[in-house]
C-alpha positions in Angstrom: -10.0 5.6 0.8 -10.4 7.8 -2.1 -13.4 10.0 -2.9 -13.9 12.3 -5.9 -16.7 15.2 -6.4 -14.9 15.3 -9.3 -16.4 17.6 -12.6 -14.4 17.6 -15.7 -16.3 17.9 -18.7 -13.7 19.3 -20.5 -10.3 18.6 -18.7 -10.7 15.1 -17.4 -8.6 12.9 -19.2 16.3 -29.5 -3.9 17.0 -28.7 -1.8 19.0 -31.5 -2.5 18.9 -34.8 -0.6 21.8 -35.7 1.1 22.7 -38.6 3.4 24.3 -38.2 5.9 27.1 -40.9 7.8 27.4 -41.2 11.3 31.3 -41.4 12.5 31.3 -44.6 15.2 31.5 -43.3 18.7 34.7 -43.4 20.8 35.3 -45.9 23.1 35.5 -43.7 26.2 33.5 -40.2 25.3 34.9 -37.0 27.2 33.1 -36.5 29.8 31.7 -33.0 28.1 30.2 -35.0 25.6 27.9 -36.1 28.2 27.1 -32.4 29.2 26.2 -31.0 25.6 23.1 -29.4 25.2 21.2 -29.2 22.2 21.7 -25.7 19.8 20.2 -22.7 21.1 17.2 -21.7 19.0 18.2 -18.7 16.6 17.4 -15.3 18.1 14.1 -13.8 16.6 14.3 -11.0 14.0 14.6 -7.8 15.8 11.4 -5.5 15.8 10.6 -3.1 13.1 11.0 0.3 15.1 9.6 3.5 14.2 11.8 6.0 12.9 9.7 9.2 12.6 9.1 10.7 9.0 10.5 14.7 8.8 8.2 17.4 10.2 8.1 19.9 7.3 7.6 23.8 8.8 3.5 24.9 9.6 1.6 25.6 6.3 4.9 24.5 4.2 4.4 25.7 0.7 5.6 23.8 -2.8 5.4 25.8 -5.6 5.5 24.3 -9.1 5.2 27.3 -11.0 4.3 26.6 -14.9 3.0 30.6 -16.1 2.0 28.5 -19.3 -0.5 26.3 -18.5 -3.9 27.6 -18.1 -4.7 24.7 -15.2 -4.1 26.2 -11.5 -3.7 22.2 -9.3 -4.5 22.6 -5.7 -2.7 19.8 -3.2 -3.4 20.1 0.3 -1.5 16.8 2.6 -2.6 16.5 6.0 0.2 14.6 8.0 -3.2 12.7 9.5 -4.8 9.5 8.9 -6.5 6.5 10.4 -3.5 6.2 12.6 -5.5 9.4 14.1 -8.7 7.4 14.2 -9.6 6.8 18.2 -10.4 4.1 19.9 -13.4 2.7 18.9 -13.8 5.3 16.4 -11.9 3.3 13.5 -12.9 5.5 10.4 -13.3 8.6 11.5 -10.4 10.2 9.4 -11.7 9.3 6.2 -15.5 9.9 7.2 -14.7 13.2 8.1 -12.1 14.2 4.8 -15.2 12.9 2.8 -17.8 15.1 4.7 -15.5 18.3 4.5 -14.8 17.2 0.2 -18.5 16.4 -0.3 -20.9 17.9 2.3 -21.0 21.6 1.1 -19.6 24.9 2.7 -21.9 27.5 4.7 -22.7 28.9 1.6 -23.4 25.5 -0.9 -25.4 22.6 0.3 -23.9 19.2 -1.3 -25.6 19.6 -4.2 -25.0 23.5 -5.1 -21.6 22.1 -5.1 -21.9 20.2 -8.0 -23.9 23.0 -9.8 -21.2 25.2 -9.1 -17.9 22.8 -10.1 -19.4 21.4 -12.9 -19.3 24.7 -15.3 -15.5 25.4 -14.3 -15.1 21.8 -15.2 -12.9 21.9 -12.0 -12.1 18.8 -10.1 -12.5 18.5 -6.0 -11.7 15.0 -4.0 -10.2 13.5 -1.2 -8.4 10.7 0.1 -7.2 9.2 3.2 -4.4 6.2 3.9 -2.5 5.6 6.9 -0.8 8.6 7.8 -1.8 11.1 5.6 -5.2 12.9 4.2 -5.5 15.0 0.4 -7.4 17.5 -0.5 -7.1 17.9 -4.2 -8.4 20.5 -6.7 -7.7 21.6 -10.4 -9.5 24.4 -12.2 -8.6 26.4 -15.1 -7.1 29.6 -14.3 -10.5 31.8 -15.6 -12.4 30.2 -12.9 -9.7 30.4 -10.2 -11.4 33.2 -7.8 -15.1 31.5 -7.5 -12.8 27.5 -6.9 -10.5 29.1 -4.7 -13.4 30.4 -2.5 -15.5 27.2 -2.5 -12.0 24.9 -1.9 -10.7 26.6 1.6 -14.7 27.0 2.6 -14.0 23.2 2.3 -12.3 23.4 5.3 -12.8 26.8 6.9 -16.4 27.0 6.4 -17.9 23.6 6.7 -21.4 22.6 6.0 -21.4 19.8 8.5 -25.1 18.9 7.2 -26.7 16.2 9.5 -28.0 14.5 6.2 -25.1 14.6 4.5 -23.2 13.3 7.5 -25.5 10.1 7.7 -25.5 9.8 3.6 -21.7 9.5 3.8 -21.8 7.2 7.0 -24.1 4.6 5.2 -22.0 4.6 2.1 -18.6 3.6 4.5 -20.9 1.3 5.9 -21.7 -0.1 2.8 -18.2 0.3 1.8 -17.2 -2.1 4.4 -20.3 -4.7 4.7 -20.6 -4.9 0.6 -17.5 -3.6 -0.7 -14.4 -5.0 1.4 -16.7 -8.5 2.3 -18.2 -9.0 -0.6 -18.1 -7.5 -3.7 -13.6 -7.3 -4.3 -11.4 -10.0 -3.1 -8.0 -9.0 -4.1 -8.6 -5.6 -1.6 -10.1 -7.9 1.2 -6.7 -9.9 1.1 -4.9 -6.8 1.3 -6.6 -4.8 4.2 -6.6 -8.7 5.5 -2.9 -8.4 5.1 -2.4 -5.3 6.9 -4.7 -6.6 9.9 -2.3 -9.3 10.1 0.9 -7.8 9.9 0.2 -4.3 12.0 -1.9 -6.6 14.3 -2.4 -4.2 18.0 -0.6 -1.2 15.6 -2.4 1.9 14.4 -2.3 0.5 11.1 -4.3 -2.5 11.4 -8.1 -1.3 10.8 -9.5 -0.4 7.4 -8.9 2.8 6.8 -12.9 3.3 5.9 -13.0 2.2 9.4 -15.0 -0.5 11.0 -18.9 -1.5 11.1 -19.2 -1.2 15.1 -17.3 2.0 15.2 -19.0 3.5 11.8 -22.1 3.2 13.3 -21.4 4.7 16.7 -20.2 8.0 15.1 -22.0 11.2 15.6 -21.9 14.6 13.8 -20.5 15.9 16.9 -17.9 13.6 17.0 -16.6 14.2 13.4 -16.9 18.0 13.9 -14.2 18.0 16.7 -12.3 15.5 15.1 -12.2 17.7 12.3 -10.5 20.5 14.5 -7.9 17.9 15.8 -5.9 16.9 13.3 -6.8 18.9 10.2 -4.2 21.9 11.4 -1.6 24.3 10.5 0.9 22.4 12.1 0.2 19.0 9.7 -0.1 20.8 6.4 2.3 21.0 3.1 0.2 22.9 0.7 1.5 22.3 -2.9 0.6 24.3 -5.9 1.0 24.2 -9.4 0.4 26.0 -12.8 0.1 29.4 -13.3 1.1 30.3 -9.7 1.9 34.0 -8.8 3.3 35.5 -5.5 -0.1 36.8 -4.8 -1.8 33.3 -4.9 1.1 31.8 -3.0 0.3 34.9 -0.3 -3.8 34.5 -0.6 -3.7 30.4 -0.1 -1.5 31.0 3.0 -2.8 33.4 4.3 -6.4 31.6 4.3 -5.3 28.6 5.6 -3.9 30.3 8.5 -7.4 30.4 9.6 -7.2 26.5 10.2 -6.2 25.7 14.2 -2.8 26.4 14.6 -2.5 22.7 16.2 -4.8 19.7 17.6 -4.2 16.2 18.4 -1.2 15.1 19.6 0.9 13.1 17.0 0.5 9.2 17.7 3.6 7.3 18.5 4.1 4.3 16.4 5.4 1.0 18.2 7.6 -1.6 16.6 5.8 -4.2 14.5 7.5 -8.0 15.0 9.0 -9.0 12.0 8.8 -12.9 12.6 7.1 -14.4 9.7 5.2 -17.7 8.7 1.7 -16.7 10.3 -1.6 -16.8 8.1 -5.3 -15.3 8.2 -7.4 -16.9 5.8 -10.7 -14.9 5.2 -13.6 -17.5 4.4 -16.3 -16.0 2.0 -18.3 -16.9 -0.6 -16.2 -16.9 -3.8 -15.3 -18.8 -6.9 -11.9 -17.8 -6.4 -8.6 -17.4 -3.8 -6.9 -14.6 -4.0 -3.5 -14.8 -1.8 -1.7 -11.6 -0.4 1.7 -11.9 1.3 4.1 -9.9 3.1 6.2 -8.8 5.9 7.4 -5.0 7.6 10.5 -3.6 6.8 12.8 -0.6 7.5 13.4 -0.6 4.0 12.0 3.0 2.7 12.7 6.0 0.5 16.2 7.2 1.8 17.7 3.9 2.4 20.9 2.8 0.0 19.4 -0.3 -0.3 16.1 0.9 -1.6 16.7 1.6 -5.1 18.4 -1.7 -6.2 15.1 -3.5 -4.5 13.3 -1.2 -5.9 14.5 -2.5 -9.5 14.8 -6.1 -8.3 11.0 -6.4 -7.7 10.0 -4.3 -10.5 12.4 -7.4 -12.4 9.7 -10.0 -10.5 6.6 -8.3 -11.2 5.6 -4.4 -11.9 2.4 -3.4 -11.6 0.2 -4.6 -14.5 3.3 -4.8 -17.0 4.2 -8.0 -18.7 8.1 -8.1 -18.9 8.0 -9.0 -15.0 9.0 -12.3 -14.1 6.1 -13.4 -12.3 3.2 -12.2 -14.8 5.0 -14.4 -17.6 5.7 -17.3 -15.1 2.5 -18.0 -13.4 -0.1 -15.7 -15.7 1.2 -16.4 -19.5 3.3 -20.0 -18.9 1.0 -21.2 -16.7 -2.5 -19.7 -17.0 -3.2 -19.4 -13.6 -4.5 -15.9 -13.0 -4.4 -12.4 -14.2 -1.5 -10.5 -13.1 0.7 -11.9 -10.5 3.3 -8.4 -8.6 5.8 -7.4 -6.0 6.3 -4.4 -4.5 9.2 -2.6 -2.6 6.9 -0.3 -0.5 2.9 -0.2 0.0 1.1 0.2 -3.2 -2.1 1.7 -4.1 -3.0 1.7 -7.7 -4.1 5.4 -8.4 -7.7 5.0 -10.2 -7.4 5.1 -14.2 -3.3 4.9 -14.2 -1.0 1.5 -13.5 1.2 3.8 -10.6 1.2 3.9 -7.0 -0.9 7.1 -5.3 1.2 9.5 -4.1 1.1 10.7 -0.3 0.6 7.4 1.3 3.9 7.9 2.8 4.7 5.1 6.0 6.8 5.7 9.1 6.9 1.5 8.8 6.7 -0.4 5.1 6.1 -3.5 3.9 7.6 -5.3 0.9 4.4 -7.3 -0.6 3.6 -9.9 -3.3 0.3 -10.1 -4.5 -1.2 -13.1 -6.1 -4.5 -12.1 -8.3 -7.4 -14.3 -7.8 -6.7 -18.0 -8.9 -9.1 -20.9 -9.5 -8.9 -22.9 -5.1 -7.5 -26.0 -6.8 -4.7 -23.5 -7.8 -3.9 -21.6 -5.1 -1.1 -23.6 -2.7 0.5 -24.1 -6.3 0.4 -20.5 -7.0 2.0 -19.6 -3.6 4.1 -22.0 -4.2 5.0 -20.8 -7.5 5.3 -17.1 -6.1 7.9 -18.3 -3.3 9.6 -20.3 -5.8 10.6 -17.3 -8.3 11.4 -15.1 -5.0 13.6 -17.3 -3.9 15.5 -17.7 -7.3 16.1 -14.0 -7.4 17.4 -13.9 -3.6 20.0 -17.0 -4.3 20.9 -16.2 -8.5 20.4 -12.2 -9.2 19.0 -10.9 -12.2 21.0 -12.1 -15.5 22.8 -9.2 -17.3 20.6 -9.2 -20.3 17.2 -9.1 -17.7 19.0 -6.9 -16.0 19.4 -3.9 -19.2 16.4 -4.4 -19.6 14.5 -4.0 -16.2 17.2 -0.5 -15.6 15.8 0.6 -19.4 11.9 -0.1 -18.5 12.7 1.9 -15.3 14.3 5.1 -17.1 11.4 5.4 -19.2 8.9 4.1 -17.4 9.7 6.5 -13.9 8.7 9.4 -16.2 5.5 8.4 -16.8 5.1 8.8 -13.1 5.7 12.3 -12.9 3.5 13.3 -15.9 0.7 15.6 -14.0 1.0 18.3 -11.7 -0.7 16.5 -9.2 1.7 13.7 -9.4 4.7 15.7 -9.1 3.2 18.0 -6.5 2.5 14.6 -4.5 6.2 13.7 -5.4 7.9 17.1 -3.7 5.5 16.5 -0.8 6.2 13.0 -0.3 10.1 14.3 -0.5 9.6 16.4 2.3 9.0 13.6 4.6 11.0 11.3 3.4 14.2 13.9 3.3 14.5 12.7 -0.3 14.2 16.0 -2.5 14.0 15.1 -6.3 13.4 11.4 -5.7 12.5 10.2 -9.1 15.5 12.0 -10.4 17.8 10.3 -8.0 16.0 7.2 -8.6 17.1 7.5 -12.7 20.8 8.6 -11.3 20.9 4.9 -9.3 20.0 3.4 -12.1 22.4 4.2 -14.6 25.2 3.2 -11.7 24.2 -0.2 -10.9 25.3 -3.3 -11.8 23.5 -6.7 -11.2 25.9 -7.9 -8.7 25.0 -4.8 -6.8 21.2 -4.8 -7.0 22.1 -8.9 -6.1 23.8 -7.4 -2.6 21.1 -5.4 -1.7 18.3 -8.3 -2.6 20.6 -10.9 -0.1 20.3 -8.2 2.5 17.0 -6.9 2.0 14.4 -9.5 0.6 13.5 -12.2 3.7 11.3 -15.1 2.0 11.1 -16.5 5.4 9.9 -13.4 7.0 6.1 -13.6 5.0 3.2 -13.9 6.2 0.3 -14.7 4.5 -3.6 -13.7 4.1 -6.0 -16.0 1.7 -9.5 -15.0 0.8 -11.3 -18.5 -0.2 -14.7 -20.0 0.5 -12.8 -23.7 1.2 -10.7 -22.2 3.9 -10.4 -25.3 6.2 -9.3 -27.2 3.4 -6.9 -24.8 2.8 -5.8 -24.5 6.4 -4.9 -28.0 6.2 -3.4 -28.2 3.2 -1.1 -25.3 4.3 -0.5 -27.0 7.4 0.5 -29.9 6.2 2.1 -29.4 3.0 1.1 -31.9 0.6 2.6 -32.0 -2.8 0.2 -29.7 -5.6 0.5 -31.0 -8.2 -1.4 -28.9 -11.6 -3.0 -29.7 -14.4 -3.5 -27.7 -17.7 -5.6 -27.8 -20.6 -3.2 -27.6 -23.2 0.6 -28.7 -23.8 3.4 -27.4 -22.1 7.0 -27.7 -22.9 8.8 -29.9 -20.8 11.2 -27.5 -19.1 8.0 -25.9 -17.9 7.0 -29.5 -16.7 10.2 -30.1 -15.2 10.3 -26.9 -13.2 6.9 -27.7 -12.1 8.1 -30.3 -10.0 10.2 -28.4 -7.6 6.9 -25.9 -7.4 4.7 -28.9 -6.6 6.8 -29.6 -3.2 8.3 -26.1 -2.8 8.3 -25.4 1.1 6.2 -23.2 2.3 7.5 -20.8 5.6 4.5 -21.5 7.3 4.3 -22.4 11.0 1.2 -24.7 11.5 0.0 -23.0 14.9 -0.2 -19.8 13.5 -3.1 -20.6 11.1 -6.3 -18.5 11.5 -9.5 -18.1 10.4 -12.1 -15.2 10.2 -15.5 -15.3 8.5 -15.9 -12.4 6.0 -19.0 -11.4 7.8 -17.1 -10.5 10.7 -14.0 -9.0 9.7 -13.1 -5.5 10.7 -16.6 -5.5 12.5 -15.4 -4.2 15.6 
């Protein structure tokens, strides 16, 4: 969840059939022959354990220093997040990050705030994932006494207003009745998604929390949950700019007013990694939009991350039109708007085509997302999705593809490290990770790799039969069946298509789908993450 107070008037910006012959028996069988017993099933895929992200020192400080810009960025990461939310209390985190960002200090009710920030043009907001919780700020350096004042009241000097309080409770209400349910499809598979494959784990609820728990909350309850994990001993404060000794000194030296610790850290358990389960989400829609996906171990730090890295930004990078799968199923075919894949969780940071920074996991996930199709479309489109993932596991990326995925990438990498803010979330994200200068190692793998490299990593890394699926659709017992039993889908188009495109549609039409028919569910909209 992301929330911005944000003022910038002048800074913003075939298989293949084969028969088979039986040899005629022997006369006189040995007698073991008798006593065979039929092959074992396969073991299932070992668990997805938690291997804890670093612990970075009490009130760690990363300092980008820049004396000649005249913008001072603020970038305060909590190592706490709905994994923090209690019991029953699903949404607490965020309600309380947006209280402390929005709510006013002792000094500024909610709406001085705003009369305040908006002259300096400075920028105030924060966000809350998983594990992690930002409080960002940017003002030009002329204002930087009066910002730095109001940005640690944020947290030392809380307002804790009972209106604001219930303002900011109805809108994550209304965040999860209107806007998860109703009003955007393509999140609802994804938090859908998450449900499914964290199911019992930390990470399963919404991060904006649920509608029992939401409205159960008191002021009381976010006041001392503010106190328990918003401490010294879960902060990396990163600064950037025009950044002196003495700031360095003064931001320390007021955060150390923050509880020295709180809440205990919560242990992670494994996830199962067994794969061919679906949630399908029934709502009223025109559409289906299909997310699908399975945990890894796979994460910043592993050999292996880099070439899949590059292998899925091959299949389909966010938004950008040389992937495989946006010209395969979005420009051949017509099917939908953008079709991607990802090598860790993504979250598309507002107004840019790049993953957030700080939503760092102790477990990942290696996704493929599917846009909203029309429902005559969507088995076709999964299909079609499985079909071009399984072409890159068995044949690689072909060397011309390849040069030009690895150039993409060593351009493309510095657009992701063009603000302050993005390269203080960068170094910070480094820290727990142990991966210091990430994107530069990241431009070092690439310039070593080959395709039958990236290839190795792909065949040890990407598991088709591992996903698991989530569906958002209104005809969601239709689709259950269909799933289930796995007729042909075949497709129509409105115009011409060439007839290799024909032709390859008719291994999509039949393609197998990993699905295992008794693992099929299905939740109204109304009631998802109600309780």
């Amino acid at each position: 969840m992301s929330r911005s107070l944000a003022l910038c008037a002048v800074l913003c910006l075939g298989g293949c059939a084969t028969t088979s012959q039986t040899a005629p028996a022997p006369e006189a069988p040995p007698p073991q022959a008798e006593q065979a017993q039929a092959p074992a099933e396969p073991p299932a895929p070992a668990p997805v354990s938690a291997a804890p992200l670093k612990r970075p020192e009490p009130l760690q400080l990363v300092v980008q220093a820049n004396p000649a810009s005249p913008i001072v960025s603020f970038r305060l990461v909590f190592h706490s997040g709905s994994v923090d939310d209690p019991k029953g209390k699903e949404g607490i985190t965020s309600l309380t990050a947006d209280l402390l960002s929005e709510g006013g200090t002792q000094s500024l009710t909610s709406a001085q705030l705003l009369d305040v920030l908006f002259p300096m043009a400075a920028e105030l907001s924060s966000s809350t994932d998983k594990e992690f919780t930002v409080f960002a700020g940017r003002v030009h350096k002329d204002h930087l006494p009066r910002f730095l004042d109001i940005f640690t009241d944020v947290l030392l000097k809380p307002r804790f207003s009972p209106q604001e309080f219930e303002r900011l409770r109805a809108r994550a209400l209304s965040d999860v009745r209107n806007g998860l349910r109703s009003e955007n499809d393509e999140l609802l598979g994804k938090v859908a998604l998450d449900s499914l494959l964290f199911q019992g784990h930390p990470y399963a609820h919404f991060v904006g929390g649920t509608e029992k728990a939401l409205e159960a909350l008191t002021l009381e309850d976010v006041k001392a949950h503010a106190a328990r994990v918003f401490t010294q001993d879960r902060l990396v404060i990163g600064l950037a700019g025009p950044v002196d000794e003495a700031l360095q000194k003064t931001v320390v030296s007021r955060l150390s007013a923050l509880p020295a610790t709180g809440a205990p850290r919560v242990e992670l358990p494994p996830v199962p990694s067994t794969g061919g389960h679906v949630l399908v989400v029934q709502k009223p829609t025109l559409s289906t939009a299909v997310s699908m996906g399975y945990v890894t171990s796979l994460r910043r730090g592993d050999p292996d991350f880099f070439p899949v890295a590059l292998a899925l930004s091959y299949l389909g990078e966010h938004r950008q039109s040389s992937g495989v799968l946006f010209n395969e199923l979005r420009e051949k075919r017509g099917l939908n708007y953008g079709d991607y894949a990802y090598a860790e969780h993504f979250i598309e940071q507002p107004g840019t085509t790049y993953n957030r920074t700080n939503i760092a996991r102790t477990q990942q996930d290696i996704t493929l997302w599917i846009r909203p199709v029309v429902p005559a479309n969507g088995v076709f489109a999964t299909r079609g999705m499985l079909y071009f993932l399984d072409r890159l596991v068995k044949q690689g990326i072909p060397q011309d593809k390849f040069e030009l995925s690895r150039g993409f990438l060593l351009g493309y990498t510095r657009l992701w490290e063009q603000t302050d803010q993005r390269r203080l979330g960068y170094a910070i994200d480094s820290l727990f990770y142990g991966t210091p200068g990430l994107l530069e190692q990241y431009r070092a793998a690439l310039e070593k790799m080959t395709p039958e490299s990236v290839h190795a990593a792909v065949r040890r890394q990407l598991r088709p039969e591992a996903l698991n699926y989530a569906f958002v659709t209104q005809e969601a017992q239709e689709l259950a069946k269909l799933l289930e039993e796995q007729p042909a889908s075949p497709i129509t188009y409105a115009s011409p298509k060439a007839p290799a495109l024909l032709e390859e549609d008719k291994a999509i039409i039949t393609w197998p789908l990993p699905i295992r028919a008794e693992a099929i569910q299905i939740v109204p909209a109304q009631s998802f993450m109600e309780k």
